[in-house]
C-alpha positions in Angstrom: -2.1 -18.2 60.7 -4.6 -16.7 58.4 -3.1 -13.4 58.5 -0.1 -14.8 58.0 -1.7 -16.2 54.4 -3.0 -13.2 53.6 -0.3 -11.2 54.1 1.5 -13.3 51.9 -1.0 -13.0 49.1 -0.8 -9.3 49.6 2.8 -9.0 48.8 2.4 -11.4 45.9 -0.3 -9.1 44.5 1.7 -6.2 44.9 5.0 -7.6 43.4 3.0 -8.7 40.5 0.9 -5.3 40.1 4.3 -3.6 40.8 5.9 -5.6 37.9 3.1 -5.1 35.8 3.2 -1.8 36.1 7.4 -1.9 35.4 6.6 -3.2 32.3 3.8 -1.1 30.9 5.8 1.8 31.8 9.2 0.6 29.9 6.7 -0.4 26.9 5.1 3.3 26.9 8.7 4.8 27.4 10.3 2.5 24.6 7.2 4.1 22.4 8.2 7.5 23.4 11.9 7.1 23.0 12.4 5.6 20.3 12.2 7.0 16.8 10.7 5.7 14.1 12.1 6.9 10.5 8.9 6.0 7.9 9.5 6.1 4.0 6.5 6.4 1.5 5.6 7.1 -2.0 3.6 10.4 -3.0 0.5 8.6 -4.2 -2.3 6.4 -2.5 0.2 4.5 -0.5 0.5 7.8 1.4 -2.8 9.1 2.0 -3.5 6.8 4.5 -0.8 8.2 6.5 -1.6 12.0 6.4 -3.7 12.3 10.0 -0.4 10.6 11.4 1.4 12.8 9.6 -0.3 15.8 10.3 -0.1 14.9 14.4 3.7 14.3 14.1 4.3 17.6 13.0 2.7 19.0 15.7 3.9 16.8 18.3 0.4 15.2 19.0 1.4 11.4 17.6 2.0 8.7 20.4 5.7 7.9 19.0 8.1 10.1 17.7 7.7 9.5 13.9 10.3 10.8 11.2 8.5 10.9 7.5 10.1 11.0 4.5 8.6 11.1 1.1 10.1 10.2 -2.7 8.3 10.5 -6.5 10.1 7.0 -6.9 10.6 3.6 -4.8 14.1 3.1 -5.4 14.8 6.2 -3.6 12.6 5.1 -0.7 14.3 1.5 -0.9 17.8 2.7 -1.6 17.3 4.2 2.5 15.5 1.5 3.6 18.2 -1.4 2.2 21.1 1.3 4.1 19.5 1.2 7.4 18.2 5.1 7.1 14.8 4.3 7.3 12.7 1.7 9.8 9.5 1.2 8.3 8.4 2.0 4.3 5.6 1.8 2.5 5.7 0.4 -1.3 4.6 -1.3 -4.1 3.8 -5.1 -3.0 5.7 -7.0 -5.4 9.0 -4.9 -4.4 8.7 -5.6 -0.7 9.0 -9.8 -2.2 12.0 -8.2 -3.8 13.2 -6.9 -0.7 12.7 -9.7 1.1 14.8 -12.3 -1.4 17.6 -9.8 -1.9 18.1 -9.4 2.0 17.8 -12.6 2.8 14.5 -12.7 4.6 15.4 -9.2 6.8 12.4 -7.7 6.1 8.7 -8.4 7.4 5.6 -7.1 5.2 3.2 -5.3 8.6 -0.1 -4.8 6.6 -1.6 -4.0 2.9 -2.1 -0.2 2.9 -3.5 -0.1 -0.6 -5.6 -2.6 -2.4 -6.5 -2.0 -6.3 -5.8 1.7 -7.8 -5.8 0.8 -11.3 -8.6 1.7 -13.9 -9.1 1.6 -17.5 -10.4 4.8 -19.5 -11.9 5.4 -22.9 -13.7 8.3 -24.5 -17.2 6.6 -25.4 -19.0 3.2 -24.5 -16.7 0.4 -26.3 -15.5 -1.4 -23.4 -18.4 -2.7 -21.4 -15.9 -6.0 -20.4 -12.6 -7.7 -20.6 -13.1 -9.7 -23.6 -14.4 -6.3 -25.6 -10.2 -5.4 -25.2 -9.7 -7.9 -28.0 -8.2 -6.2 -31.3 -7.5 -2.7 -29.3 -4.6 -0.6 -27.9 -4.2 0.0 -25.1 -2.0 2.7 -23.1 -0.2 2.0 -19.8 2.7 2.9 -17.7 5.7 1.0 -17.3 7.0 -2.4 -19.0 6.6 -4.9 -15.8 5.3 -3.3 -13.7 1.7 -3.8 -11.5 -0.3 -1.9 -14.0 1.3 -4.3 -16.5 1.3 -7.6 -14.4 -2.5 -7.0 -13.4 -3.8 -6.3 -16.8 -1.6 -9.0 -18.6 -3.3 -11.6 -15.8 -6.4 -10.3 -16.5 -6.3 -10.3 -20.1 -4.7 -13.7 -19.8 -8.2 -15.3 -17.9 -10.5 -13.7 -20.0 -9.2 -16.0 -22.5 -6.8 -13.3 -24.5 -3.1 -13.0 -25.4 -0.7 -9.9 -26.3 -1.4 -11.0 -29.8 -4.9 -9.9 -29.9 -4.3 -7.0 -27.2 -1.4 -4.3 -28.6 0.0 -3.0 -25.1 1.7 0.6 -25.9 4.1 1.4 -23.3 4.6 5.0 -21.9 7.2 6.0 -19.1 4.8 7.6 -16.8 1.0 8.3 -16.5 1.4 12.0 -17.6 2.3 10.5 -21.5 -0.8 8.2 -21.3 -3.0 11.1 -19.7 -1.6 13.4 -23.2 -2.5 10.1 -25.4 -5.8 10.0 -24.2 -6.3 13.9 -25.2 -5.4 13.6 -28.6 -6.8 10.2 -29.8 -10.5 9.7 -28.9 -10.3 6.2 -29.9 -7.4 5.3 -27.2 -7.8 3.1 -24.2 -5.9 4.2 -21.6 -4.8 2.1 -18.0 -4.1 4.4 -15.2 -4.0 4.1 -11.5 -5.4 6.9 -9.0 -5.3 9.7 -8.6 -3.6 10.1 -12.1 -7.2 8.7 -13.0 -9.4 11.1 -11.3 -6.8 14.1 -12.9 -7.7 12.5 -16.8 -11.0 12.8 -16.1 -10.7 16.2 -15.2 -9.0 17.9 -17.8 -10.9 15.4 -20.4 -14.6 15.7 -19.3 -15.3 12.8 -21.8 -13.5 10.2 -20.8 -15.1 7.5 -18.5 -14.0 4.8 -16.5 -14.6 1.1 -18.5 -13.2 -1.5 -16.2 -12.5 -1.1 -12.7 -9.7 -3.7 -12.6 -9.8 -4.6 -9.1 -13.6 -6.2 -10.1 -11.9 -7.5 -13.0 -9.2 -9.3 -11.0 -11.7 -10.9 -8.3 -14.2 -12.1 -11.0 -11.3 -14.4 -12.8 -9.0 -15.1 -9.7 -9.2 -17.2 -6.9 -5.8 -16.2 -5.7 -6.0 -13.3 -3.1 -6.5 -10.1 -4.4 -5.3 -6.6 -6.5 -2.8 -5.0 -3.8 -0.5 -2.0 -4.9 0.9 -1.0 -1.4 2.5 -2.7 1.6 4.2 -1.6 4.7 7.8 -3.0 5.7 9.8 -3.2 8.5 13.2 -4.3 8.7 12.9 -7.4 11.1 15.8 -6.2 13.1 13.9 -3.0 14.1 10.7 -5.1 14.5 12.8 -7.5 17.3 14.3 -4.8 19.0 11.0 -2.5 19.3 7.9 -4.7 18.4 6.1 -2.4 20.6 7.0 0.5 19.2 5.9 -1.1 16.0 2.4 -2.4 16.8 2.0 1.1 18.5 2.5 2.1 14.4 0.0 0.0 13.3 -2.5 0.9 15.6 -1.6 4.5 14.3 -1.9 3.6 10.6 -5.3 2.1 11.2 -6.5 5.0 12.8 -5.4 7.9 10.3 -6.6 5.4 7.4 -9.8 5.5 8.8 -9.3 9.1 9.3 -8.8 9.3 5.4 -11.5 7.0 4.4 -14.1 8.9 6.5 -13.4 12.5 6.7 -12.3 13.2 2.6 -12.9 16.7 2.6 -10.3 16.9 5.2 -8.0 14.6 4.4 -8.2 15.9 0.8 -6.7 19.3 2.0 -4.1 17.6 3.9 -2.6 15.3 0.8 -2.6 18.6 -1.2 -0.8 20.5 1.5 1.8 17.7 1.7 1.7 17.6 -2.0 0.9 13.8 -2.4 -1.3 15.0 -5.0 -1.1 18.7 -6.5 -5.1 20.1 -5.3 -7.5 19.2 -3.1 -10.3 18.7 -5.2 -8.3 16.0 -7.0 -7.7 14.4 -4.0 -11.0 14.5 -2.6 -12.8 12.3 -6.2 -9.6 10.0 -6.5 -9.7 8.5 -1.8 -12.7 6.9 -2.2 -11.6 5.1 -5.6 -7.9 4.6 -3.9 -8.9 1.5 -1.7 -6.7 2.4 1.0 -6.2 0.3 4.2 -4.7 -1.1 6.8 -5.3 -4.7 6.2 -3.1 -7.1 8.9 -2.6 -10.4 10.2 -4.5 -13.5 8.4 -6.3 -11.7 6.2 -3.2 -9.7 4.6 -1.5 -12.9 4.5 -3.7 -14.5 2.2 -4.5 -11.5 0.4 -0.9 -10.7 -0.5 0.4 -13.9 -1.2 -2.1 -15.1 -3.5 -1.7 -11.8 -5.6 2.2 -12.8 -5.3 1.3 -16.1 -6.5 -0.2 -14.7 -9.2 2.5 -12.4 -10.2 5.2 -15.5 -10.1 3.5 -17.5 -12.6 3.6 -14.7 -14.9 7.1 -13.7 -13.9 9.5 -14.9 -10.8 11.9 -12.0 -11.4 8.9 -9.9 -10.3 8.7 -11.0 -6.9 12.4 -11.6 -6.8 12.8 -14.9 -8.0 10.7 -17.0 -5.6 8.2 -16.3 -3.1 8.4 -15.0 0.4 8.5 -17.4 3.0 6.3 -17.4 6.3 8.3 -15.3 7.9 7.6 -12.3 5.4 4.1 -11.8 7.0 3.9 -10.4 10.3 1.3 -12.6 12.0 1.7 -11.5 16.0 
């Protein structure tokens, strides 16, 4: 009788290892199958991803990635909203925009980038937010996160557009020539258009690091310029094949963040950014990451929080629900 019993639990042991193993294999198999078409923007949001990138290439990446890089988000979300691409990394207050124009078919992964964005001047003025008052100040973009942050920022520190004169400039390139030709210009910037200022103006010096500006007035999460998406139809047909992804984004972002020299020449060679050396000053002022679960959650949606008060339309009228954060 007690053979019997064992032999019993044997065969239960087995069927279970045996369907165990079923399953690991079609999760590994699903991994390698399937292929996984990734958008980003040449910039910090990026960066992070180059070790992943460079192992794609040469076959060496766990999945079998497709990347595809723009100069500018709404050719990254124009694929995205078509079905061409599965995953994308962009600026944070566009993936709320994504979300509300779908209907909720998206899913924000992870925060890939916290604060790039840094105020420069040619001497020792600025020493704090409130020494901004009565000066101009050069930034890219009407409404957009350079814009949103500074205008919050400004706007806790006790001062309005009346006292601050906010002059616009299409791209950081005009602000970068600004800065050149009038020493007594302020100029807002994100990296690595920053680091390439500095560069070619050997006098200019960073004032206010605004991510240190944002979390000494704000309670509300924090600065964030990049997220990852995921259209949540892709995520419920291959979550495996997704977390898979993250695991791989946390790795090459750590790849990034400690090995700069490296990852320096591999941005250039993928033109993210146009020379190494550029590269290798603006990573460790980039704040790149791989920030998931709870803690992106809160991070995110305070900073979304804080965006809506100042605007709705730049989140996309109203904020994300629950389901926009992917909390496995």
């Amino acid at each position: 009788m007690n053979n019997i019993k064992k032999r019993i639990q044997i065969m239960i042991l087995l069927t279970v290892l045996g369907a165990f193993v079923i399953l690991t294999g079609c999760s590994k198999q699903e991994t390698a199958d399937t292929v996984v078409r990734i958008g980003s923007l040449k910039g910090p949001t990026s960066m992070g991803l180059v070790e992943l990138m460079d192992k794609a290439e040469k076959g060496e990446a766990g999945a079998d990635y497709e990347f595809t890089m723009a100069a500018a988000a709404d050719e990254i979300n124009a694929a995205f909203l078509k079905g061409d691409l599965d995953i994308v990394l962009i600026p944070a207050n566009v993936a709320s925009v994504l979300y509300n124009k779908t209907d909720g078919q998206v899913v924000v992964l992870d925060i890939n980038t916290l604060g790039v964005l840094y105020l420069l001047e040619n001497g020792e003025t600025v020493q704090s937010a409130a020494d901004l008052e009565g000066r101009t100040i050069y930034l890219p973009g009407k409404g957009t996160t350079p814009d949103y942050a500074l205008q919050y920022i400004l706007a806790q520190n006790g001062l309005s557009l009346e006292d601050v004169d906010l002059q616009y400039k299409s791209e950081a390139a005009e602000v970068i020539s600004v800065l050149q030709e009038e020493p007594e210009a302020l100029g807002l910037l994100p990296q690595p258009a920053v680091t390439t200022a500095c560069m070619q103006n050997e006098s200019l010096r960073i004032a206010l690091d605004l991510t240190e500006e944002w979390d000494k007035v704000s309670t509300e999460g924090s600065l964030v310029t990049g997220v990852t998406l995921v259209r949540k139809e892709f995520l419920e047909q291959h979550e495996a094949v997704v977390q898979a992804f993250l695991s791989d984004h946390a790795k090459s972002t750590d790849f990034t963040n400690e090995n700069i020299e490296e990852a320096a020449g591999m941005v250039a060679a993928l033109e993210i950014v146009p020379k190494a050396p550029i590269a290798a000053q603006a990573i460790p002022y980039c704040n790149i990451t791989c920030m998931t679960g709870k803690d992106m959650q809160t991070a995110l949606s305070g900073y979304l929080t804080v965006l809506a008060g100042q605007n709705p339309e730049a989140v996309g009228g109203v904020l994300p629900a629950a389901d926009f954060y992917y909390l496995p």
